[in-house]
C-alpha positions as CSV (number, residue, x, y, z in Angstrom):
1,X,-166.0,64.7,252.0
2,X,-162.8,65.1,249.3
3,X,-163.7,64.7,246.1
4,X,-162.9,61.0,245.0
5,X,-161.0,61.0,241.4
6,X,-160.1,58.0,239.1
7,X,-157.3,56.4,239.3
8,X,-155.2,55.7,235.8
9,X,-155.0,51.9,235.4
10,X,-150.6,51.4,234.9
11,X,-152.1,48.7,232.3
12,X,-153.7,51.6,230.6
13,X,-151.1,54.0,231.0
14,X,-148.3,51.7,229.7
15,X,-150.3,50.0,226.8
16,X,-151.4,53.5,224.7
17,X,-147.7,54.3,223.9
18,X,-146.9,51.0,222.8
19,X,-150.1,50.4,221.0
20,X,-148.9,54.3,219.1
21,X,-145.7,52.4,218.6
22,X,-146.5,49.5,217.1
23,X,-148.9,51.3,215.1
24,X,-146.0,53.5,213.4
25,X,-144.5,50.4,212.7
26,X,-146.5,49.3,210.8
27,X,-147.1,52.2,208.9
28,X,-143.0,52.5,208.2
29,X,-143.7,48.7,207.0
30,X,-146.2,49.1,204.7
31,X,-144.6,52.5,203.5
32,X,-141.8,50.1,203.0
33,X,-144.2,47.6,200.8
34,X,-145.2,50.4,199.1
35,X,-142.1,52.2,197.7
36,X,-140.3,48.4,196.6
37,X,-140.4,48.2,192.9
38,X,-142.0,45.5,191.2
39,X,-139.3,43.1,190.2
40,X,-139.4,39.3,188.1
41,X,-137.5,36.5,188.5
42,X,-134.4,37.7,186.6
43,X,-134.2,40.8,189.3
44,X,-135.6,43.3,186.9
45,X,-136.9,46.1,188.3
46,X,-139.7,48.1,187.0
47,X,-138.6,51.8,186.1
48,X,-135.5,50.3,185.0
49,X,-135.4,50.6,181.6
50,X,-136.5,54.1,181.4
51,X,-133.4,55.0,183.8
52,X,-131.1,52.8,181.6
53,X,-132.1,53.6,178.0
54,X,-130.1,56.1,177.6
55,X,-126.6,54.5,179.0
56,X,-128.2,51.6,176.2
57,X,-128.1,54.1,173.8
58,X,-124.8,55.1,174.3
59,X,-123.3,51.5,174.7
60,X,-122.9,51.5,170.7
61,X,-119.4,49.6,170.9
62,X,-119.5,46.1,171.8
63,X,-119.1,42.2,171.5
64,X,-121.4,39.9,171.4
65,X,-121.2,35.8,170.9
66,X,-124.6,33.8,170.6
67,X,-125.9,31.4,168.4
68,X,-128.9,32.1,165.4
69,X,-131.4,29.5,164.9
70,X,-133.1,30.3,161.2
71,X,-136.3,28.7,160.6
72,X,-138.0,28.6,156.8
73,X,-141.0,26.4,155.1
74,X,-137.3,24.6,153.7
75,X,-135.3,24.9,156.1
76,X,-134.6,24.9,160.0
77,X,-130.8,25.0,161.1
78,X,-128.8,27.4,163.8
79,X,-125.2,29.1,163.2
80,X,-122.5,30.1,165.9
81,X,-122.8,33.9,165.8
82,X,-119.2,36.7,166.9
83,X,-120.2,39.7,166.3
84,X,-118.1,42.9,166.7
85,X,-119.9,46.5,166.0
86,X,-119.2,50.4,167.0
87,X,-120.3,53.0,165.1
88,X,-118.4,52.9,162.4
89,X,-117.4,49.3,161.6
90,X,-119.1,45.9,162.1
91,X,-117.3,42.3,161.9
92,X,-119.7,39.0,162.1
93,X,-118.3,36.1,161.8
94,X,-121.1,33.1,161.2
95,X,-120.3,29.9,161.3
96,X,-121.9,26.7,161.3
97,X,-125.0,25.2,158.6
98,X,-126.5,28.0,158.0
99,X,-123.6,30.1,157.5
100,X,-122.3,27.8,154.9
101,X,-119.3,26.3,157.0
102,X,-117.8,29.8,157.8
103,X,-118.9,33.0,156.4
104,X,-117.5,36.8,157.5
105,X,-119.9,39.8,156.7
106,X,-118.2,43.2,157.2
107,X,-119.1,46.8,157.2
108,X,-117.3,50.1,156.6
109,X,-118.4,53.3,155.5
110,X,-121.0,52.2,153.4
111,X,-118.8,49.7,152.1
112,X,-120.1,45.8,152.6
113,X,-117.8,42.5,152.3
114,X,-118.9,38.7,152.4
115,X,-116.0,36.4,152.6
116,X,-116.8,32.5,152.3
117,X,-115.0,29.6,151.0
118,X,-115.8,30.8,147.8
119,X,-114.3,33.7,147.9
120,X,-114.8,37.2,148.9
121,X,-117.7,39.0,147.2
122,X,-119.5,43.2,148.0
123,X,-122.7,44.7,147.2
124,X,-124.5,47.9,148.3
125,X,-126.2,46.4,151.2
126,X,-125.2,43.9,153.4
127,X,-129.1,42.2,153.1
128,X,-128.2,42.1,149.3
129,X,-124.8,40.5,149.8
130,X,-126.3,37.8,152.2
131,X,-129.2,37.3,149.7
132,X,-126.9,36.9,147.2
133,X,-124.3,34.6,148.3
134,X,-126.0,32.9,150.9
135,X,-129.5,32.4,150.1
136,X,-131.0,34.3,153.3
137,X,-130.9,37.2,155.1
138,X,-130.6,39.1,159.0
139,X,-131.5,42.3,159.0
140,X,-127.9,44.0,159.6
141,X,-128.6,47.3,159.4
142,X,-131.2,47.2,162.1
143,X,-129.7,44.9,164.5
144,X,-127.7,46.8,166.4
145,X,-130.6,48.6,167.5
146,X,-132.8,45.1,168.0
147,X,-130.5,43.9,169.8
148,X,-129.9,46.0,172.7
149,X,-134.0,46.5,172.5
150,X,-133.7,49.6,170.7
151,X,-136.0,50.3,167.6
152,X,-133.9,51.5,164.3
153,X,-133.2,55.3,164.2
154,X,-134.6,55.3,160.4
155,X,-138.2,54.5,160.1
156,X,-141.3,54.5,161.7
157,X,-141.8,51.6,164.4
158,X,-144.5,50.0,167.3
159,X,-143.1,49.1,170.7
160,X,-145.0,47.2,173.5
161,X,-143.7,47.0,177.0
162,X,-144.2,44.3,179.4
163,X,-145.2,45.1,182.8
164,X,-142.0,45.9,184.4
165,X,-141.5,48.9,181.3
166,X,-139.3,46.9,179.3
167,X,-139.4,46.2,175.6
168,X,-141.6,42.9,174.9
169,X,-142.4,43.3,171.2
170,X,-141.2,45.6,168.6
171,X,-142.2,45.9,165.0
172,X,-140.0,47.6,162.4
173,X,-139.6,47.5,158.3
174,X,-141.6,44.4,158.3
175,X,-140.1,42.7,161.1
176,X,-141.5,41.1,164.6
177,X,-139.2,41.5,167.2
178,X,-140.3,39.4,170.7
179,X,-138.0,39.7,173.2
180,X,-138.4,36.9,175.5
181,X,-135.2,37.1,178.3
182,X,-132.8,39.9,179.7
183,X,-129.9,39.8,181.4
184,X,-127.3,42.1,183.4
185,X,-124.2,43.4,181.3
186,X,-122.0,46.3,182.4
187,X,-124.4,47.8,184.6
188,X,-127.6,47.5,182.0
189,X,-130.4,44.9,181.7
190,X,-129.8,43.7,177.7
191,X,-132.0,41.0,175.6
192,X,-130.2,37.8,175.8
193,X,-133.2,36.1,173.8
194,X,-135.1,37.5,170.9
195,X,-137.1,36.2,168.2
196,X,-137.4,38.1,164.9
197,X,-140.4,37.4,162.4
198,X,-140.6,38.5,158.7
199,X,-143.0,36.3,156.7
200,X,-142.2,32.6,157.0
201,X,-139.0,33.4,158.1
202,X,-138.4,32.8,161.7
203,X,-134.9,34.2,163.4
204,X,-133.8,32.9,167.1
205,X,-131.1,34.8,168.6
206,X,-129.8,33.8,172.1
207,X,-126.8,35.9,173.4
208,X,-124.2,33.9,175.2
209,X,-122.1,37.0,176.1
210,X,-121.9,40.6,175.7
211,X,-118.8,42.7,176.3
212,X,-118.0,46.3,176.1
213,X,-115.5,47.3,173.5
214,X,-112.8,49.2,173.9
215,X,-110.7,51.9,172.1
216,X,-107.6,49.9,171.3
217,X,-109.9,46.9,169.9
C-alpha cells in the first residue's frame, strides 16, 4: 500500500508568510517609535541644542525687541527694550517707567555712554553708569550670553538642562537665570522668556523678535 503523506493546509501555507510580514511591520514600526526624538509642545527636539550651540555661539550679531519687567521690595514696573549688539558695539534703547521716559546705554571699546533727558553721562562699566543715573541695574556685560542661553565667557558658572538638553537654569556672578520659553529664529531654538534673580531684585525679559544683523547695519 503507497505510503499516505500529509497534505499542507493552503490556510497554513498562505497565513505563515503573511504572519512573517506583518510581524516585520511591526518591528519597522516600533524601530520607527524608537529612533523619533523626544519633542514638547514648542517642537523642540531633544539633541537639539547640543547640535545648535555652536551656530548659537556664532550668532553674536543681532537685534532683539522685547519688553523688561523689573521687580524690587520698592518697586515693580516694565520698560520697552531695542537692543542692537555684535561683537564690538552694543546700542539699547529702553524706554518706558523704568527707563526714565527714554534712556540709550551704548558700548564701544571699553567705552560706555548713558544718554537720558538729562543729558549724556559715561563711566567704566555700563552696571556703574545705570547704577548711577538710573537707580538700577541689568547685567550688560553678561547678557549677550544669557540671552541666547549661553553662560558668560569670564567666570565660573552652574547650568541645568531640562529634559529635552536645553538650558533650564543658569547661575552666574550672582545671578539666577530661568529660562522658561524658546522659540525658532534663523534656523536656532533661542530663549524668548527668561527670568534673572539677584537678591530682591527680580528681571522679566520676554523677546518679541530676534533678527540677524547684518554687515552694512
Amino acid at each position: 500500500m503507497p505510503t499516505a503523506y500529509p497534505i499542507a493546509s493552503p490556510l497554513h501555507a498562505v497565513t505563515r508568510p503573511a504572519r512573517a510580514l506583518m510581524a516585520g511591520v511591526a518591528l519597522l514600526a516600533l524601530a520607527g517609535c524608537a529612533t523619533q526624538a523626544p519633542t514638547d509642545e514648542s517642537g523642540r527636539q531633544a539633541g537639539q541644542w547640543e547640535r545648535q550651540q555652536a551656530s548659537v555661539e556664532a550668532f553674536d550679531s543681532w537685534t532683539m525687541a522685547g519688553k523688561a519687567g523689573l521687580r524690587t521690595p520698592d518697586e515693580n514696573t516694565s520698560a520697552n527694550l531695542d537692543w542692537n549688539q555684535t561683537p564690538y558695539y552694543f546700542r539699547m534703547l529702553i524706554s518706558g517707567p523704568f527707563g526714565g521716559g527714554r534712556s540709550v546705554l551704548e558700548g564701544r571699546e571699553g567705552r560706555f555712554s548713558l544718554t537720558t533727558s538729562d543729558g549724556r553721562f559715561e563711566a567704566e562699566t555700563p552696571e556703574a553708569l545705570m547704577e548711577e543715573q538710573l537707580g538700577w541695574s541689568l547685567p550688560v556685560r553678561a547678557m549677550p550670553d544669557w540671552v541666547r542661553g549661553l553662560p558668560g565667557g569670564d567666570s565660573s558658572y552652574q547650568l541645568e538642562t531640562d529634559a529635552l538638553g536645553f538650558p533650564s537654569h543658569l547661575e552666574q556672578d550672582g545671578w539666577q537665570i530661568d529660562y522658561r520659553d524658546w522659540e525658532e529664529v534663523e534656523g536656532m531654538w533661542l530663549p524668548r522668556r527668561l527670568v534673572m534673580n539677584i537678591d530682591e531684585i527680580r528681571i522679566t525679559l520676554v523677546v518679541n523678535q530676534w533678527r540677524a544683523r547684518s554687515d552694512q547695519e
